[in-house]
C-alpha positions, 0 to 999 in steps of 0.5 A, a space after each residue: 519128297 518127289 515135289 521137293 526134288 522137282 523143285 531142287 531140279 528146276 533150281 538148278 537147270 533153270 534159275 535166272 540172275 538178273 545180275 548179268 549186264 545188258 547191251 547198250 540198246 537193252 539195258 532193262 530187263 525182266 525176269 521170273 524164278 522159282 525161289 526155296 527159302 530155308 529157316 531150319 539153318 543149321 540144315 538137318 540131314 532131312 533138310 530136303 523134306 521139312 526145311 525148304 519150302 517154295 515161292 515165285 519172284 518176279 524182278 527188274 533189273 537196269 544195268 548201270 555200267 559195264 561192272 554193276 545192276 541195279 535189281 529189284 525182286 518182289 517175292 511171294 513164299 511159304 516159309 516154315 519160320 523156327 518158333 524158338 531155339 528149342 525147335 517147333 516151326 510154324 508155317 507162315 505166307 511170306 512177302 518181301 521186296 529187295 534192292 540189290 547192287 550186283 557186281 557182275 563180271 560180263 561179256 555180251 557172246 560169253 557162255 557163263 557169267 558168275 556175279 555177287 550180289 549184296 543189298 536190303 530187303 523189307 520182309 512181312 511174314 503172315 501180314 504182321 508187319 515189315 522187317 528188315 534183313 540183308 541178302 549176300 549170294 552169288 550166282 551164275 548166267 548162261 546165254 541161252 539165245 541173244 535176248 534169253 540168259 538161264 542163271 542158278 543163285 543162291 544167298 544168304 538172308 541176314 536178319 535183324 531178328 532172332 531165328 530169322 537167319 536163313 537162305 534161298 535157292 532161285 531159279 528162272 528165265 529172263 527176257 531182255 528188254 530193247 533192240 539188244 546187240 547191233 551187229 558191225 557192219 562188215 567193213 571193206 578196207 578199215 585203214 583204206 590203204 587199199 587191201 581189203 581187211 580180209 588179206 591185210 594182216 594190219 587191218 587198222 594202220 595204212 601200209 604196203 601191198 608188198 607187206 600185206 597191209 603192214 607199214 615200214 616206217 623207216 622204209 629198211 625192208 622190215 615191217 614196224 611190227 618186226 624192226 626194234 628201231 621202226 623210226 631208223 632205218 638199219 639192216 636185217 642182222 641188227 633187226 632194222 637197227 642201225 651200228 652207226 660205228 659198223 662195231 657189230 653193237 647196234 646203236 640202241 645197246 652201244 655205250 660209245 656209239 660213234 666210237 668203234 668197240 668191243 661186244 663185250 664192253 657194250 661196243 666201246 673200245 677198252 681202256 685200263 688204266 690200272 691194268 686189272 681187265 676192267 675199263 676205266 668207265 665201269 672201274 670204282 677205283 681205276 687207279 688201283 687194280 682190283 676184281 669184278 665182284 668190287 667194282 675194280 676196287 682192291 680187295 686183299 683178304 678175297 672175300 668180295 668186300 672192297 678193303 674201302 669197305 672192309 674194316 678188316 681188310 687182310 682177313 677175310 670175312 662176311 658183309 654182315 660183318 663189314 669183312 671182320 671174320 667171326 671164327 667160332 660163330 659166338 656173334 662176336 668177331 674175332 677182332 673183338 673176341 679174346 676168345 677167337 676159338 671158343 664160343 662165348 657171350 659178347 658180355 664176357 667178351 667172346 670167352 665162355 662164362 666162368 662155371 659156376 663151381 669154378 666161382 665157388 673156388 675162387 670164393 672158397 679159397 678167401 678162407 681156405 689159403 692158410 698162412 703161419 701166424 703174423 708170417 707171409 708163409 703158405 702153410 702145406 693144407 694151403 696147397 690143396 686150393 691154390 692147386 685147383 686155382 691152378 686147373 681154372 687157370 688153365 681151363 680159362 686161358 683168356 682171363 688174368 687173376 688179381 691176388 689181393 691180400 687183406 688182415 684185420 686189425 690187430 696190431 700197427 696198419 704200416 705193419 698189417 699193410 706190408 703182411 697183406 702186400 707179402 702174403 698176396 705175393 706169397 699166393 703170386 709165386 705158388 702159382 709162377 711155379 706151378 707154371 702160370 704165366 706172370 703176366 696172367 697175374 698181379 698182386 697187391 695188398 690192403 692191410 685192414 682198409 677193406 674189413 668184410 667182418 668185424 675186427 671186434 669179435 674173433 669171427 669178424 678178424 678170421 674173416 678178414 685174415 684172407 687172400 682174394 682171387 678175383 678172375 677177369 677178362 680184359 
């Protein structure tokens, strides 16, 4: 257990990734580590004392660019190998030989730099032949001194065997290779405008002693780094920009830069033809006076949408519904809507489905409306149903009611056809003066032409001795 943690520790404070960028003059670099392999994945909560074992690396590495390596480790291992799914080990030497491309991110003075590596690995446990697998990590260098860097990494073996999965651990130290990172030659005067760098605070541009180092294009008394329009020369108050017009609107945010104007319509002078406050240049509709929030263009219902635009223009609604107000919220606008103060689908036209027990009325007064024989008058029993088509008139004020009478056919058709129309009629009056509307309603008859039963049998002609009550939205 002690060597164990031993070898986790030095791990830790001493492993070396080869993956950090070199200088330009030392692009190559060597390196050892200490490695602890791990096939027992998952790892066991006795991991540090059965599962890892240790080896030695030694590695090259040749920076290709400024964001990748090339590595190249051989390394020499125990390796404590799982014999089946069902537990058991076997304790085996191990080589292997890697090639690596390192995606590094690096600065030559920089403490710390973190690194991801992926590659291919050629693998022989106990000398019986080579494997294959497929390493993936991450790791991290520390500049210890300007050629010595001390890294910790750690990855994740891909193998393209059964129980062959496993990770690592590695430490160590790597020496650069080459003369390393040449040192700038301290430089007097870079721009030679005759300050020295060390009191020129514009080190790369020729400019003035008066401003330390810095130039002044325009030569306005305001260095470039300072003067928003550095090529023109202009006063202090407008930062070196010039008001050509001498309106207090710098030329740069002028609209009419040779005509004086006004601040607050970006220096150019007002003109209103239409009267509503806002200038003929920004104004939509300059003719017609209108607000700000529509371009200038009129806007009569107030609700922000041009009436152009507006395809309701004197009520006021929302854009999504081009100005058109939806009062109850149903998703059909109230111009459409037959309902505009109760919610109810776009397929009943904005009115609320008729209930279904109010459709079961309306079917059950067919044969529940009963009239003396071959005459057109209600009987009493008659009034019962006609007065609950009353109520579902009232509680669906937004729908009409066709009456249709209809007879079988006993007797001669002139005579069955005007029993129909006057019974239908008879139906009409009852509700006119129970108080519904008459132009809620219309009334016709059929005689026999729509027979719903056969006129053969009894049954049949008692079916189509009825009065029909048909509710609809227009």
């Amino acid at each position: 257990m002690k060597k164990l943690r031993y070898l986790f520790v030095f791990a830790i404070l001493f492993t070396t990734n080869l993956s950090f960028a070199q200088y330009s003059d030392a692009k190559d670099g060597l390196g050892v580590r200490v490695v602890l392999p791990n096939y027992q994945y998952p790892i066991t909560k006795d991991f540090l004392e059965d599962d890892f074992t240790s080896g030695m690396e030694i590695e090259y590495v040749r920076s290709l660019n400024n964001f990748l390596n090339l590595a190249v480790p051989f390394r020499i291992n125990s390796a404590n190998l799982p014999v089946n799914e069902n537990g058991g080990i076997k304790n085996v030497p191990s080589m292997s030989l890697d090639a690596l491309l390192q995606l590094k991110y690096f600065k030559p003075r920089q403490f710390i730099n973190p690194y991801l590596f992926a590659g291919v690995s050629g693998m022989s446990e106990n000398l019986d032949g080579l494997r294959l697998a497929v390493p993936l990590g991450a790791g991290i260098d520390f500049r210890l001194a300007r050629h010595a860097y001390l890294t910790t990494k750690a990855e994740y073996r891909l193998g393209f065997e059964d129980l062959r999965d496993h990770i690592q651990l590695g430490a160590g130290i790597l020496i650069l290779l080459g003369e390393g990172e040449a040192e700038k030659p301290a430089m007097t005067d870079r721009d030679g405008d005759g300050i020295q760098d060390a009191q020129d605070l514009c080190p790369d541009v020729p400019g003035l002693a008066a401003f330390n180092g810095c130039p002044d294009t325009d030569s306005d008394g305001i260095t470039d780094g300072e003067d928003q329009c550095p090529t023109v020369a202009g006063p202090k108050e407008f930062m070196g920009c010039p008001d050509g017009d001498g309106d207090g609107v710098p030329d740069k945010d002028d609209d009419c830069p040779t005509e004086k104007g006004l601040a607050s319509n970006q220096g150019c002078p007002i003109r209103d033809a239409d009267g509503d406050g806002i200038d003929d240049k920004d104004d939509d509709c300059p003719t017609e006076a209108g607000t700000r929030e529509t371009k200038g263009c009129p806007d009569t219902d107030r609700d922000g949408i041009a009436d152009r635009e507006d395809d309701c223009p004197t009520a006021a609604g929302p854009r999504q519904y081009k100005g058109c107000p939806d009062g109850d919220g149903d998703g059909v606008l109230d111009k459409d809507d037959r309902c505009p103060t109760v919610v109810g689908p776009a397929s009943n036209k904005g009115c609320p489905e008729i209930k279904k027990e109010d459709k079961e009325t309306l079917t059950f007064a067919m044969k529940a409306v009963q009239f003396e024989t071959a005459k057109a008058t209600l009987k009493k029993e008659s009034n019962t149903i006609l007065d609950q088509i009353v109520d579902i008139m009232k509680r669906y004020p937004a729908h009409k009611l066709r009456i249709n009478g209809h007879t079988d056919s006993i007797g001669e058709a002139p005579a069955n056809q005007s029993l129909s129309e006057k019974r239908a009629k008879a139906c009409y009056d009852y509700l006119v003066a129970k108080g519904i509307a008459a132009n809620r309603m219309s009334h016709g008859g059929y005689g026999e032409s729509q027979p719903i039963g056969d006129n053969r049998y009894k049954d049949g002609r008692e079916k189509n001795r009825r009065v029909e009550f048909d509710l609809y939205i227009e």
